[in-house]
MARMARBA-444074 format. One record per residue (C-alpha): residue number from 1; residue in one letter; x, z, y. Coordinates in Angstrom, 3 decimals. Layout:
N
+------+-------+----------+----------+----------+
| sepa | lumro |        x |        z |        y |
+------+-------+----------+----------+----------+
|  NUM |     A |        X |        Z |        Y |
...
+------+-------+----------+----------+----------+
This chain:
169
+------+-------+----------+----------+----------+
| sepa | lumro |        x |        z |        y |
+------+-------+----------+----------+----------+
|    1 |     X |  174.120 |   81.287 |  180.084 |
|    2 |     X |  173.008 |   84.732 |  179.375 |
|    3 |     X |  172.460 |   86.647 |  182.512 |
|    4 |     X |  172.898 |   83.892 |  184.655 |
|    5 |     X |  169.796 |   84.309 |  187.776 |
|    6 |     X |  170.069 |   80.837 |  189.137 |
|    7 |     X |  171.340 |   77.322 |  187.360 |
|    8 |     X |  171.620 |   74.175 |  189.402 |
|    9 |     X |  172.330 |   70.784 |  187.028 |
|   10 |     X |  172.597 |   67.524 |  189.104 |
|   11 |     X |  172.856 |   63.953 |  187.588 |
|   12 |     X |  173.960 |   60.388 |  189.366 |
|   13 |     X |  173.296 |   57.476 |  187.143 |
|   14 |     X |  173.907 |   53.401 |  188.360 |
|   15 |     X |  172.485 |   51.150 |  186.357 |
|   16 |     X |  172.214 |   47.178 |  186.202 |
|   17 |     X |  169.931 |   45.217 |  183.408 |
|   18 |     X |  170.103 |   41.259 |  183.130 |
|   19 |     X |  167.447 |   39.917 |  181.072 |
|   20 |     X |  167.730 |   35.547 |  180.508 |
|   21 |     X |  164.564 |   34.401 |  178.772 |
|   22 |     X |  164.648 |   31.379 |  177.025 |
|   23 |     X |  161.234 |   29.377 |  175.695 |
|   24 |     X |  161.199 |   26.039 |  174.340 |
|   25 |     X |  157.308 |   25.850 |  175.684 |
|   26 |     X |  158.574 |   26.872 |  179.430 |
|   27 |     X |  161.569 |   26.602 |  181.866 |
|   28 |     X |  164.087 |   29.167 |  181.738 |
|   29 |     X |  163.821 |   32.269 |  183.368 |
|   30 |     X |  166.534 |   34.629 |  185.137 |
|   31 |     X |  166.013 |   38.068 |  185.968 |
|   32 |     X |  168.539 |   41.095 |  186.968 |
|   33 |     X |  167.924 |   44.651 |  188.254 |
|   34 |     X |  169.861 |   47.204 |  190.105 |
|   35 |     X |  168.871 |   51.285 |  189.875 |
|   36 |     X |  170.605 |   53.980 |  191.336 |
|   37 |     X |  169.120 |   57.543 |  190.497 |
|   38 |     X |  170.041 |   60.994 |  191.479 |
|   39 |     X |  168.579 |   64.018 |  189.982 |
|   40 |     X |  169.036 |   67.397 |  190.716 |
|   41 |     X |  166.866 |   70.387 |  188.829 |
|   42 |     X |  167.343 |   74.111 |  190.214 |
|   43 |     X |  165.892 |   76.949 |  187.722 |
|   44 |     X |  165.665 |   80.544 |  189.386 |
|   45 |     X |  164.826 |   83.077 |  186.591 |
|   46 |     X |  163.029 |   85.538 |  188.695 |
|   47 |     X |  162.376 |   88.050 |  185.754 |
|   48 |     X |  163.178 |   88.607 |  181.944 |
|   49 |     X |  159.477 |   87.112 |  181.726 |
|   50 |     X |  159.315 |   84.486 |  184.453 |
|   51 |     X |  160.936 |   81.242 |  185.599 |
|   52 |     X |  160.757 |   78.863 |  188.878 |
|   53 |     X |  161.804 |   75.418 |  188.106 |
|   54 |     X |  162.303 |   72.584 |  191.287 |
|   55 |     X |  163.658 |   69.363 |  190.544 |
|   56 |     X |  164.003 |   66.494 |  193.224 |
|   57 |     X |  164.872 |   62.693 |  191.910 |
|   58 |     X |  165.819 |   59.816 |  194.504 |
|   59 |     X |  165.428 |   56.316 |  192.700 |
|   60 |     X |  166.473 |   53.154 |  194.282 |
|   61 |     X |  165.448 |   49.815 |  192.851 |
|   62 |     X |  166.186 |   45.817 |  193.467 |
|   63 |     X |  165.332 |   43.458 |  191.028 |
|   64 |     X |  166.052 |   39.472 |  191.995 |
|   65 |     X |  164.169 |   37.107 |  189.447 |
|   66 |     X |  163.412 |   33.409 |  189.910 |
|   67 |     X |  160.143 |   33.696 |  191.602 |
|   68 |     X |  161.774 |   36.483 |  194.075 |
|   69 |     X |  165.400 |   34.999 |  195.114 |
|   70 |     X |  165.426 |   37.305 |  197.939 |
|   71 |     X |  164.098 |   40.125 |  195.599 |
|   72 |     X |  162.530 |   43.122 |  195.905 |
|   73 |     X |  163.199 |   46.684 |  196.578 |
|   74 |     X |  161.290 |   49.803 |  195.710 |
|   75 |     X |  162.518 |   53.660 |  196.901 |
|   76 |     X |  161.178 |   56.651 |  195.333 |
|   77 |     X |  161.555 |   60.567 |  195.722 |
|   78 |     X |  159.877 |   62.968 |  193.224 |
|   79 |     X |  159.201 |   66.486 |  193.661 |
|   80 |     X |  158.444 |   68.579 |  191.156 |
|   81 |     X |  157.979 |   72.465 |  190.725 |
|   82 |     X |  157.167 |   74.791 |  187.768 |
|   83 |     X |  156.560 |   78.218 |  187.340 |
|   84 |     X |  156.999 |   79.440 |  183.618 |
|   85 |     X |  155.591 |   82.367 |  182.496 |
|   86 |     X |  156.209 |   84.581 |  179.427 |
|   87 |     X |  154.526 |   87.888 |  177.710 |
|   88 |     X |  157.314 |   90.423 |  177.202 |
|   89 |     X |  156.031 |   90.618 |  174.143 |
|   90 |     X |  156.817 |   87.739 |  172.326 |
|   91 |     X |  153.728 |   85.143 |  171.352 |
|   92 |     X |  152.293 |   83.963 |  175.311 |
|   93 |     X |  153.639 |   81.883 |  177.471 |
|   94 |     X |  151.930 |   79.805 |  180.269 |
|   95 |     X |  153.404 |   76.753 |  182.203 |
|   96 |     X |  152.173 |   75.051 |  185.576 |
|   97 |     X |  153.017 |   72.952 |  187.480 |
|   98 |     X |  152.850 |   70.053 |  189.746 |
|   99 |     X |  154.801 |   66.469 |  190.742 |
|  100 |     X |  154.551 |   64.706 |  194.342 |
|  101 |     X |  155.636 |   61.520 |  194.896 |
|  102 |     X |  156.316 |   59.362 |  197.262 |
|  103 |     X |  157.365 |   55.241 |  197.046 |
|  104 |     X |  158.798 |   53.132 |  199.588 |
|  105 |     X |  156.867 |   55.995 |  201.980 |
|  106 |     X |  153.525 |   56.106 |  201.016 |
|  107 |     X |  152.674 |   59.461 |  199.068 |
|  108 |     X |  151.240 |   58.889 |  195.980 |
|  109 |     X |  148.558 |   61.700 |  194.176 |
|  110 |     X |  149.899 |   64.829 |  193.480 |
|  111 |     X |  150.107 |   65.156 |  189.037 |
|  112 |     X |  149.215 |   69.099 |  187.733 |
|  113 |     X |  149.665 |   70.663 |  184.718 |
|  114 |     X |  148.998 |   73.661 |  182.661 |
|  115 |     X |  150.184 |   74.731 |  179.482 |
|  116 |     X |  149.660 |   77.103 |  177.221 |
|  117 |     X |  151.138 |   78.642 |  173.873 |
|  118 |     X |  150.509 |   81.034 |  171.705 |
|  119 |     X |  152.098 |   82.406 |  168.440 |
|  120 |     X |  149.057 |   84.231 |  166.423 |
|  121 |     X |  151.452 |   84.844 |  163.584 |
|  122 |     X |  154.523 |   84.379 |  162.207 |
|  123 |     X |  153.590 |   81.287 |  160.648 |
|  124 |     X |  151.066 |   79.577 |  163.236 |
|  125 |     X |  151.174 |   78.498 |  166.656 |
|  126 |     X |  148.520 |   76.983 |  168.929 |
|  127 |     X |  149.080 |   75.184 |  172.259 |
|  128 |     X |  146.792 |   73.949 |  174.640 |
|  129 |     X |  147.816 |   71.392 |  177.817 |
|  130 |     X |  146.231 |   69.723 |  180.169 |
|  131 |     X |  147.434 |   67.178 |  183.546 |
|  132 |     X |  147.127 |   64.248 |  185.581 |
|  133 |     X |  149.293 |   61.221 |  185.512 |
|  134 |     X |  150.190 |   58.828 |  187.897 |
|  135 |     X |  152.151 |   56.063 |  186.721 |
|  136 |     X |  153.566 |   53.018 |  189.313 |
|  137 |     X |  154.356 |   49.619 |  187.516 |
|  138 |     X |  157.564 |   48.753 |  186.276 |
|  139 |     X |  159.820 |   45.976 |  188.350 |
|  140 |     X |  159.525 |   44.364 |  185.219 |
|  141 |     X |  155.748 |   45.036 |  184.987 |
|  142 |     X |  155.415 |   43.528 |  188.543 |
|  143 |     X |  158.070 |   40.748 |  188.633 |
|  144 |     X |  159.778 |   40.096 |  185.667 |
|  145 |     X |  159.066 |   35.991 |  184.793 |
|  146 |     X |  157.334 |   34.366 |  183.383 |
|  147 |     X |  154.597 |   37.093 |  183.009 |
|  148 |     X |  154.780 |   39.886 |  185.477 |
|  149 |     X |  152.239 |   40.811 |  187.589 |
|  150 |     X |  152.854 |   41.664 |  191.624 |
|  151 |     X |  148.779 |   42.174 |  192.411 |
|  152 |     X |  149.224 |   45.512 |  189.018 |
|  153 |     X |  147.886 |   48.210 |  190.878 |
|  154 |     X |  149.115 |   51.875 |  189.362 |
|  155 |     X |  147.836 |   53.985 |  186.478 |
|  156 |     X |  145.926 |   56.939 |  187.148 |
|  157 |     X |  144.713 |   59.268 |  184.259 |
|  158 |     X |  144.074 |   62.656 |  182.843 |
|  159 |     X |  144.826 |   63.905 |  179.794 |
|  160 |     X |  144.273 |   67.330 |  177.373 |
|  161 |     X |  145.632 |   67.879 |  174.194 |
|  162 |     X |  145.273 |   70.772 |  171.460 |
|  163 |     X |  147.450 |   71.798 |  168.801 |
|  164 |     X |  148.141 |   73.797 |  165.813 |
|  165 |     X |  151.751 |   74.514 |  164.290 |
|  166 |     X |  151.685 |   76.073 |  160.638 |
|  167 |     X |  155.103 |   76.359 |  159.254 |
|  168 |     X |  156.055 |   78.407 |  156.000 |
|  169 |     X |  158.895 |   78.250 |  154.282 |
+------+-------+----------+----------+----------+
């Protein structure tokens, strides 16, 4: 809303997946998964110009397949913050940021970012980003049978992109 200094927006989400594979080459295989996730995102516009963005996630995952009858369990929190930044006059704006997270207690490496954007003219924009990832396996990645993989160790990356947007009518 116009005007409006702080906005909270909080989500709650349960969800349950059963996948049944069937193979004529192997045995059958049975797998289900539970998720409960809670999100909550607080923006603070500080000024016309510049934003503060905090969002904190809880995730909660069991997955029972046949090689893990007693099945698994996984617990993450995410924190991220954001500071968003715009010229007053229109054509800048700059975005950073950074996401912490930590699984089943053990804090994982922090992920940056930086963006930026910039409208040369009416017609063309250029942005520019850059960050790191961190990315754990999937339950399914990890467990899901036949195929998964417990020993999958997590993804680790950076990444930088460029653009140019040209639009005329």
């Amino acid at each position: 809303k116009s005007g409006t200094k702080l906005q909270l927006n909080s989500k709650l989400a349960g969800l349950g997946e059963q996948i049944n594979y069937f193979n004529a080459q192997l045995p059958p295989a049975y797998n289900k998964a539970r998720s409960l996730i809670a999100d909550t995102e607080l923006k603070w516009q500080l000024r016309k110009q510049l934003e503060w963005v905090s969002a904190l996630n809880y995730t909660a995952q069991t997955a029972w397949t046949d090689g893990y009858r007693a099945g698994k369990t996984r617990q993450m929190v995410s924190l991220l913050t954001r500071v968003n930044w715009q010229s007053l006059k229109p054509g800048l704006k700059i975005s950073a940021g950074n996401r912490q997270l930590i699984s089943d207690g053990k804090m994982a490496p922090s992920t940056p970012d930086l963006g930026i954007e910039y409208q040369v003219h009416k017609a063309l924009r250029l942005k520019a980003n850059a960050a790191s990832s961190f990315r754990l396996p999937s339950f399914n990645d990890l467990y899901w049978l036949p195929g998964g993989n417990p020993d999958l160790l997590p993804e680790k990356g950076r990444k930088a992109e460029f653009s140019a947007e040209y639009r005329h009518s």
